[in-house]
N, C-alpha and C positions, 0 to 999 in steps of 0.2 A: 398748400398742404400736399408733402408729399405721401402718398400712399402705396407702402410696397405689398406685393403680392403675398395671396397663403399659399404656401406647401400643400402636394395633393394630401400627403399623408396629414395634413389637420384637421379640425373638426369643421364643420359649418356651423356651427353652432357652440355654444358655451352658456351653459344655463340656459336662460330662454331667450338668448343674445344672439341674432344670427351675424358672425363675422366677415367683416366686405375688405379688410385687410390690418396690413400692419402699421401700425403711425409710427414706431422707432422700439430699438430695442439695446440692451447697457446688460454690464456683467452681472444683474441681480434678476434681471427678468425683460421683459417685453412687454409694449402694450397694442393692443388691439382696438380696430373702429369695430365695434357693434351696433346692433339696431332692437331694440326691443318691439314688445307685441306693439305695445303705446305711440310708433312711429319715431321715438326718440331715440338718438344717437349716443352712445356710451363710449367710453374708453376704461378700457378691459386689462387689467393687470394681472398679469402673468406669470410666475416664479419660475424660473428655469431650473429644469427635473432635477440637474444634477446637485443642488444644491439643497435639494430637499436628502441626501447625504447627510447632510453636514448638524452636528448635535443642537438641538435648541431652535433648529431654524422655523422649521414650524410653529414650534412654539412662540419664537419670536414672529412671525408672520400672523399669528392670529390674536397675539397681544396688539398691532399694528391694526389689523383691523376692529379691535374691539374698541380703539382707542379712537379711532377715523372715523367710525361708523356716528357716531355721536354726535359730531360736528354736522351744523348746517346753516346757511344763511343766505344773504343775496350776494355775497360778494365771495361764495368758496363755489368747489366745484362736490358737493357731499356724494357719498358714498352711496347707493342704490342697492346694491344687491353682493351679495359674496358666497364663496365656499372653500374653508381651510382643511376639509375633511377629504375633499375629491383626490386623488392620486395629482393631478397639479392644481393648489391650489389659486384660486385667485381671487379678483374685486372689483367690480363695476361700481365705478363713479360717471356724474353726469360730464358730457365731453365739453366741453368748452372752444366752441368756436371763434378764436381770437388769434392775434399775434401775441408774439411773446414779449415781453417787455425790451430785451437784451437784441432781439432781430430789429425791433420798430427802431427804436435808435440808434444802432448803428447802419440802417437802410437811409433813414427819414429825420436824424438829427434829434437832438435832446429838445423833450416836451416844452411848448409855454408854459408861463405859469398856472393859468387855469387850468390845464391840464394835469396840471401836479399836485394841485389842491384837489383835482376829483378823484387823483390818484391813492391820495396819500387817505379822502375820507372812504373810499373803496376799502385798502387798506386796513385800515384802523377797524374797522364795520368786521371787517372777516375778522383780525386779531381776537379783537373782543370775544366774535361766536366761539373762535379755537379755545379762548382761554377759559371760558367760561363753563368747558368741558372739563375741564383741566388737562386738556392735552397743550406740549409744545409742539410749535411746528420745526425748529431749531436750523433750517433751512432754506430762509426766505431771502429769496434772491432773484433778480431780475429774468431769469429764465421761469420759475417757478411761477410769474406773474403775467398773467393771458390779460391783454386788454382786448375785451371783447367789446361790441356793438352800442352797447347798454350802458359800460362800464367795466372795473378792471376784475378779475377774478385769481385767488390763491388757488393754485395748483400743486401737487406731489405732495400729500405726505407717505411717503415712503421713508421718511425716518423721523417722523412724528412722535411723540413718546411720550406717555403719561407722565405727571411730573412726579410722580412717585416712587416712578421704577427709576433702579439707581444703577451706579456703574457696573456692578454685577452682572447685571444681562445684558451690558454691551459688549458684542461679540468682538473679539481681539482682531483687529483689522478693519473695522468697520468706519465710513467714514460721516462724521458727525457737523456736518456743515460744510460750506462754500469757502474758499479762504476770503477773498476780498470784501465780502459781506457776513463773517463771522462777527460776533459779540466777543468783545475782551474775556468774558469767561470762557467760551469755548477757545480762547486762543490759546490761553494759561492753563486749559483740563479744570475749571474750577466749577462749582457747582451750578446748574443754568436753571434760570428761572421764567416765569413767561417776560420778564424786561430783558433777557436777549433776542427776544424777536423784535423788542420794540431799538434796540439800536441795530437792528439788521433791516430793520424798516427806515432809521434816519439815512443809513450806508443810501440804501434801495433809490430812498426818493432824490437824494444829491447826486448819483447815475443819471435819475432820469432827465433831471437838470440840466446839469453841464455835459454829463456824456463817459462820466468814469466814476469810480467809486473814491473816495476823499481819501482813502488807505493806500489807494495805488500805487505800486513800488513796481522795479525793473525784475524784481526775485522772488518768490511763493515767499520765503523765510522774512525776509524785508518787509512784506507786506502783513504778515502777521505781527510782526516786531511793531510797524506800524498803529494794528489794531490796541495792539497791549498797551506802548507805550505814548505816542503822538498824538497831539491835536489834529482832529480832521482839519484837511483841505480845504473850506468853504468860502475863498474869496470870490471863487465864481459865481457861487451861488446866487441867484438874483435877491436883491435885498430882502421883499418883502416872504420871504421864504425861507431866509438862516435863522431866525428864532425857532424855527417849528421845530427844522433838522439837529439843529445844534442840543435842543432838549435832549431828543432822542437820541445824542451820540455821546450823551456823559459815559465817563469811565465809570461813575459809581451806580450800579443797578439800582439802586434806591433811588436815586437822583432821577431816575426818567420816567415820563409821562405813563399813565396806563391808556390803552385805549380810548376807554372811556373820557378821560379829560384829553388825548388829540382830540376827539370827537367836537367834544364841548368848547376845544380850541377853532374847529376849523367850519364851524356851521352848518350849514346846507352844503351841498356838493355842489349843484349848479351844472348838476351833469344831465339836463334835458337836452333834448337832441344828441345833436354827434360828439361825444367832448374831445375827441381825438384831431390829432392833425388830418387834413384831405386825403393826404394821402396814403396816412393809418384806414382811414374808412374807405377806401378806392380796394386796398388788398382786402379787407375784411370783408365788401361786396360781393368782390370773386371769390373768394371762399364761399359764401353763402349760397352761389351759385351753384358750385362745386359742389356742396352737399345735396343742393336742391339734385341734382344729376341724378347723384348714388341712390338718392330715395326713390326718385321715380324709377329706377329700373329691377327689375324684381332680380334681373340676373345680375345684377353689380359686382357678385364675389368676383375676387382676382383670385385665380391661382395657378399655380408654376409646379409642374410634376417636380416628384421630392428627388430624382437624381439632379434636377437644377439646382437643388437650394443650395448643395455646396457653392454653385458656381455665382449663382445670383448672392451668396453672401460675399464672397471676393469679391462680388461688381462693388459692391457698396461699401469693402470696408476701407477707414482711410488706408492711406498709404504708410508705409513700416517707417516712417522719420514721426509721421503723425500719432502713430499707435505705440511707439514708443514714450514719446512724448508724454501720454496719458497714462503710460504707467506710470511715470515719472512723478506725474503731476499727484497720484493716485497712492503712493507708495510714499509721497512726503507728508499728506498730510496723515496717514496710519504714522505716521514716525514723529510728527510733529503735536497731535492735537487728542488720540487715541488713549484713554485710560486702560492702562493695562494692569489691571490686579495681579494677575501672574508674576508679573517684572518684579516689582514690589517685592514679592513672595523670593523669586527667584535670587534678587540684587542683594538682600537682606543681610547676605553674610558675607557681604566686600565692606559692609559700614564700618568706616574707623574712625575714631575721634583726634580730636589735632591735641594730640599730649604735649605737655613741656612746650608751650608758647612763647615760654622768655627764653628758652635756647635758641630757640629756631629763630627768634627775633636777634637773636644777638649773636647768629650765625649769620641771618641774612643782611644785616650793617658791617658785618666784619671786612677788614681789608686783610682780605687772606696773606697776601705776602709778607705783610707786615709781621703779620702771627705765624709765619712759618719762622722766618727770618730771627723773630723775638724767640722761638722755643727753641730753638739751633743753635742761640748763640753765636761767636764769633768763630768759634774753630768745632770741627766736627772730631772725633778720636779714630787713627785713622784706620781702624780695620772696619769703621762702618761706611767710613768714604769708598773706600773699594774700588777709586781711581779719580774717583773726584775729586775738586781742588777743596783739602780741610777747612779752608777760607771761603765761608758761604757766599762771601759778598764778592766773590770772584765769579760764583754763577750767575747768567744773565736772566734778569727775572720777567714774567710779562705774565697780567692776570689772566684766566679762562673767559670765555663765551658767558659764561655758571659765574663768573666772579669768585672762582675758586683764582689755584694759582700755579705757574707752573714756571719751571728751573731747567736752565738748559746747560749745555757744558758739553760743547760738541755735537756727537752724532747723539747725547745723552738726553734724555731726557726723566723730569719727574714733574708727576702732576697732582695733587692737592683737592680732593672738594670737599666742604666741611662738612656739607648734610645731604648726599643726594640721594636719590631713592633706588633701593639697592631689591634687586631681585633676590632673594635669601638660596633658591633652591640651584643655584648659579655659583652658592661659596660654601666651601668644607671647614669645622674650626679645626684650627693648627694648635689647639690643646693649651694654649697662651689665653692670660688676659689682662684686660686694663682696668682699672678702678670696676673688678667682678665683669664686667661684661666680656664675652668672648672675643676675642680674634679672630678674624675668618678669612681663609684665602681662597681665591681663583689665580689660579695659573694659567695663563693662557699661552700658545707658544708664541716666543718672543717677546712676555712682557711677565709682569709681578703684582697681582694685586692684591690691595690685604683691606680688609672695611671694619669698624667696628661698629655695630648696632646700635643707634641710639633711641630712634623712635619706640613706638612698641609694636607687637611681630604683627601685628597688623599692619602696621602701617608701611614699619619696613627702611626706614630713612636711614644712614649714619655716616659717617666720615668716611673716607675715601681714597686711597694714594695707593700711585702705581708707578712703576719704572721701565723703561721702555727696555732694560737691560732683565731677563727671564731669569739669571742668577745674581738680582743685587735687590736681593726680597731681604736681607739684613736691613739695607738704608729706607726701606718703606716700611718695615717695623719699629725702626726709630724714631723716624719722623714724628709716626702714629703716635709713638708713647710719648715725646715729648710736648706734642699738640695738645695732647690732652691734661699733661703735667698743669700748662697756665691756661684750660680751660676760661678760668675764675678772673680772664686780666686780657680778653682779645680786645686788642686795638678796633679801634672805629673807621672805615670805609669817612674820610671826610667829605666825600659826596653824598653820603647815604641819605639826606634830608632831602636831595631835590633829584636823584637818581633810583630809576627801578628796581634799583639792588635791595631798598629800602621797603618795596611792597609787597604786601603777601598774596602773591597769585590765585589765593583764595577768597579772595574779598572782592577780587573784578567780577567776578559771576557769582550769582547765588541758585540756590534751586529752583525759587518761582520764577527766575530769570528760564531757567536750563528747560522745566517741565514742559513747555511746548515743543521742543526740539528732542529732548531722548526721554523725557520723562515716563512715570512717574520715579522721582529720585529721592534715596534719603538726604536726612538733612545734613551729612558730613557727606567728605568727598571718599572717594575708595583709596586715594592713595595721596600722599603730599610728600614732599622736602623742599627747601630751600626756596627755591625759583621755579616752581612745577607744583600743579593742581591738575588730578586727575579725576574727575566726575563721569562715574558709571550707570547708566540708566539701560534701556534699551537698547543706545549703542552707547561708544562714550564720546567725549568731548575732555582733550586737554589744553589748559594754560599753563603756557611757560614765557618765562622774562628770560632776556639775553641780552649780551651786547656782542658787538662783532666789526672788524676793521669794515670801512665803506666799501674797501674793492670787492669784499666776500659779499657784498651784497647782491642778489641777481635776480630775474625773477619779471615778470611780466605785472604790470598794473593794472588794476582791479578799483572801478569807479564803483563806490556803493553809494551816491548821491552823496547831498546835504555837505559838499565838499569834503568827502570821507573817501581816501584811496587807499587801498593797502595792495601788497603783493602776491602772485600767485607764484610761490617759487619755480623755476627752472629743472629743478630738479624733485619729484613727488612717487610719492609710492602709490604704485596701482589698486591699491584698496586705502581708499579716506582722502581726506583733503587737507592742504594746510594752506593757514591765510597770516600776514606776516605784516605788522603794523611800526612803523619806524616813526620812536617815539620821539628819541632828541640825540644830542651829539654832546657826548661829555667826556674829556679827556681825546680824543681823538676818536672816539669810536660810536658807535651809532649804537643804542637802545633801542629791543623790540620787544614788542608784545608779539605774541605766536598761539592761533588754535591752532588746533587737530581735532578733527571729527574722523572718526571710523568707528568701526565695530559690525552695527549691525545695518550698515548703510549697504542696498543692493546697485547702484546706480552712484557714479562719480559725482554727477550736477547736484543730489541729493546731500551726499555728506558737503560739499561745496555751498550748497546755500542753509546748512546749518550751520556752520564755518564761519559765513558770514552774517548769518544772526546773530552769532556771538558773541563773535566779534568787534561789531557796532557796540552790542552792551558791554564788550569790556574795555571800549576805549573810553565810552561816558564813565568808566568809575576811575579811571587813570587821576593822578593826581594833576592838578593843572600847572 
C-alpha cells in the first residue's frame, strides 16, 4: 500500500475520521485513509472543489450516496458514514484491506480453480446484496475487486446508479463502465439492467482464470465491437469452469443467471483458511502489518507543507506519453458508449430519409458510359461540340473512382456522376430547367459545372457534369439534358451483381452498429448518393465504395486480427481518419470499401479506432 502524504493546508480530520494520508486520487476526486473513534480504518471519498462548479453535480453525488448507502453484506466494502451538505462533500466506506484483483494476476499469475469458485461465490454474494437494493453497480471489473484475507470484496461505487434513474441524469461526458469488462448493453448505449453486472462478472472471472479478459482486442474500439458482437474467448478456460462463465456471458440479458441461482450453481465457497495463492497471502500479511504500524502510532499523519504539493503532485504524476494516453483512453469511451440526449436534440435536423430508391438503385447498376454514349448519339451538332470531335465514339472513354464516367479528347476533358451528393450552397440556378427541376451551376476558374437536384433538399444528391474547359458549359448542359431525356432506359453496369457498384453504402452500417461509436443516431443517415453514406451523430462516420487502378493504391497496412487488414492511407487529413478495405479486382481495377471518421473526434488514435470499428462491421455485411 502506497500512502502519499496530506498537505499542511488539509484537515486532520473529516467528520469524526482522523486522516493518516492519501491512497490515490483520478479526475473526479480523491480518497483518503482514515481512522475512526472504533479503531477502524476507512477510506474517505472526496469530490474535488472544482467540480462542485459544475450543474447537477451534487445533486448527482448525493443521489450516488443515497443509493450506496443501502448496500451491505460480507462480501462489499458498505458505506459508514457521509456528508453532501459540507462545502466538499464526501463518504466513508469500510477500507478493505486486500490486493486488487487486476495487480494479484498480473504480479502472481491467473487463480487456480478453487480460487475462482471462491471468487466468483464472493462475487455473486455481494451482486445479490447490490441488487437487492436496486442499485447497479455498472462497473465491475477486476480493479474494483480487493481480495482480501477472508475472501474477495466489491469496491467503488462511484458510478453505481439506482436502476431507476435514466439517461437523463447522466452527465454528458461521463464515463459508464470499463471497456473490456462492459456488458453488450453498455456497449451499444442500450438500456442496463442488474444482468450487466452479471456478464461483467463472467468477463471478471475468465481474467482471473487465464489472465485476460475473453473480449480482448489490440484496439478500445475492437474490443467493444468484441463485447457487442463475438463469442467470448474461453478455450482456456479450464473445463470445469466454462459452464458457469459462459452462462454469464450470453448476449441476451434474459438469458443470464441471477445471482442468486450462481449461488445455488456454485455451493459452499470453500473459502476456509487462505483461499488465495501463497503469495497473494504473503503481500496481504505485509499489509496487515503495514496497517498494524499506522494504528499503533498516534502521530502517523503524513503531511507535506502545501508549497510542496505542487511539486510532490509532479513527483507522482505519470509521464505526458502516459497522461495523454488516458485521455485518450478517457475521451473514447465519452465518444463511444455516452448517452447523449442533447445530440439527439441537437442531430435532429440533419435527419433525411432515402427518397426515390428505385432511382438511386438504377443509378447505382448503371454503366455510365454506356448511358452517356447512348443519350449523345453518334454525332454531336457542332456548335455544342465546341472543338470536340462531333463523333463521340472518337472520345476516349474510361469510368470514374464513383463509377460515373469520363471522356477525354486531348488536354479536354468531361466528367459524368449520376447521383453524387452535391453541396447546394456551392451552386447558383442558371434560370434553366430539366423535366421542372432547376439547373444549377458552379463556376469554378478553369472548369464548368452544372448539377441538377434529384434527391430532396435534404438530402441534396443529383447528377453531375463538368468540363475541364471554364467556357464549354454549352456541352455540360447538353449532356445533362440529354441524360436525362432516356432517364427511363439506362443501361445495366454488367458487373453490377457481383461488383460494389451494385451496393448501397447504406446497408454496410446501421445505427445500432454506429451508437457505440458516435451515437446516439437517427434512424436515417444525414446525407446519401450513389456510392456514399454519411451518418451524423456526435461526430460522423462516412461510407464510400470506389474502385481505382492498383498503382493509385498506397497507404500503409493495418492488421485488425481475425485475418482482417485494411489500409491507412499515405496521404490523410489532420482531423479524422480514413481506413480503406480492398475488396476485389474487376475489370482491371480494384474495389474498396472506405470509412471516415471525423467531426467531433479530439485526438487522431480516437477517430482511428472508430474507423476501424467500423470498418470490421462494414466488411461482415459486404456481399461475399
Amino acid at each position: 500500500m502506497k500512502l502519499q502524504p496530506l498537505a499542511d493546508d488539509d484537515p486532520n480530520h473529516i467528520g469524526r475520521y482522523r486522516l493518516h494520508g492519501v491512497l490515490g486520487s483520478g479526475g473526479m476526486g480523491r480518497v483518503l485513509l482514515g481512522m475512526g473513534p472504533d479503531g477502524r480504518f476507512v477510506a474517505i471519498k472526496q469530490v474535488h472543489a472544482h467540480l462542485l462548479d459544475e450543474p447537477e453535480y451534487r445533486s448527482r453525488f448525493r443521489r450516488e450516496v443515497a443509493a450506496t448507502a443501502q448496500v451491505s453484506g460480507a462480501f462489499t466494502a458498505p458505506v459508514l458514514d457521509f456528508d453532501v451538505d459540507c462545502p466538499i462533500p464526501w463518504l466513508a466506506s469500510v477500507f478493505v484491506a486486500g490486493l486488487p484483483l487486476d495487480k494479484a494476476v498480473t504480479r502472481y499469475g491467473p487463480l487456480p480453480v478453487p480460487a475462482v469458485r471462491v471468487l466468483a461465490v464472493g462475487l455473486a454474494s455481494a451482486l445479490e446484496a447490490i441488487h437487492r437494493t436496486g442499485v447497479i453497480h455498472r462497473d465491475l471489473k477486476p480493479a474494483n475487486v480487493m481480495l482480501a484475507a477472508d475472501g474477495p470484496r466489491v469496491i467503488d461505487f462511484g458510478i453505481a446508479q439506482p436502476t431507476e434513474i435514466t439517461s437523463e441524469l447522466t452527465e454528458a461526458g461521463s464515463v459508464l463502465g470499463s471497456p473490456a469488462y462492459m456488458s453488450p448493453e453498455q456497449a451499444l448505449s442500450q438500456q442496463i439492467t442488474p444482468a450487466s453486472d452479471i456478464f461483467s462478472l463472467g468477463s471478471l472471472l475468465a481474467m482471473a482464470a487465464i489472465g485476460a479478459s475473453p473480449f480482448q482486442a489490440p484496439s478500445l474500439a475492437y474490443t467493444l465491437f468484441n463485447i457487442a458482437h463475438a463469442e467470448p474467448e474461453l478455450e482456456r478456460v479450464p473445463p470445469e469452469l466454462r459452464t458457469l462463465i459462459a452462462a454469464c456471458l450470453h448476449k441476451d440479458p434474459q438469458s443470464r443467471p441471477t445471482p442468486t441461482q450462481l449461488l445455488d450453481y456454485l455451493g459452499h465457497s470453500g473459502s476456509q483458511g487462505r483461499p488465495w495463492p501463497g503469495a497473494v497471502h504473503d503481500e496481504l500479511d505485509r499489509l496487515a502489518r503495514q496497517l498494524t504500524e499506522i494504528a499503533s502510532d498516534p502521530e502517523a499523519t503524513q503531511v507535506i507543507p502545501a508549497s510542496g504539493r505542487q511539486r510532490a503532485t509532479a513527483r507522482s504524476a505519470p509521464p505526458v506519453e502516459n497522461r495523454r494516453r488516458s485521455t485518450i483512453v478517457l475521451t473514447a469511451l465519452s465518444g463511444l458508449v455516452v448517452a447523449m440526449v442533447a445530440a439527439t436534440v441537437g442531430w435532429a435536423g440533419r435527419t433525411v430519409e432515402a427518397e426515390a430508391p428505385d432511382m438511386l438503385t438504377r443509378f447505382r447498376e448503371a454503366d455510365t458510359c454506356r448511358w452517356v454514349q447512348q443519350a449523345l448519339g453518334s454525332d454531336l451538332p457542332q456548335q455544342v461540340a465546341a472543338g470536340w470531335p462531333v463523333n463521340v465514339t472518337e472520345w476516349s472513354w474510361q469510368p470514374t473512382s464513383t463509377w460515373g464516367c469520363g471522356a477525354q479528347d486531348g488536354q479536354r476533358t468531361l466528367w459524368v456522376e449520376p447521383a453524387m451528393s452535391l453541396d447546394l450552397a456551392e451552386f447558383e440556378p442558371t434560370g434553366a430547367a430539366i423535366d421542372g427541376k432547376p439547373v444549377m451551376a458552379f463556376d469554378g476558374q478553369g472548369f464548368c459545372r452544372r448539377s441538377l437536384q434529384l434527391g430532396t433538399a435534404g438530402q441534396g444528391w443529383g447528377m453531375r457534369t463538368t468540363s475541364s474547359e471554364a467556357d464549354n458549359c454549352t456541352l455540360v448542359e447538353f449532356v445533362l439534358t440529354r441524360m436525362m431525356e432516356v432517364i427511363d432506359a439506362i443501361p445495366r453496369n454488367q458487373n453490377a451483381d457481383r461488383s460494389l457498384a451494385g451496393v448501397d453504402p447504406c446497408t454496410l452500417l446501421s445505427p445500432d452498429d454506429l451508437n457505440p461509436l458516435i451515437g446516439p443516431l437517427p434512424t436515417s443517415p444525414a446525407s446519401v448518393d450513389v456510392h456514399s453514406c454519411l451518418w451524423s451523430g456526435r461526430s460522423d462516420i462516412s461510407v464510400k465504395l470506389r474502385q481505382y487502378d492498383p498503382e493509385d493504391m498506397s497507404g500503409q497496412s493495418v492488421d485488425l486480427g481475425d485475418g482482417l487488414s485494411v489500409v491507412a492511407p499515405s496521404q490523410e487529413s489532420s482531423y479524422g481518419c480514413t481506413r480503406i478495405y480492398a475488396y476485389r479486382e474487376i475489370g482491371g481495377r480494384t474495389e474498396i470499401l472506405e470509412v471516415h471518421a471525423s467531426g467531433g473526434y479530439k485526438e487522431t488514435e480516437i477517430s482511428c479506432a472508430a474507423a476501424e470499428s467500423a470498418i470490421r462491421l462494414a466488411v461482415g455485411n459486404l456481399p461475399a
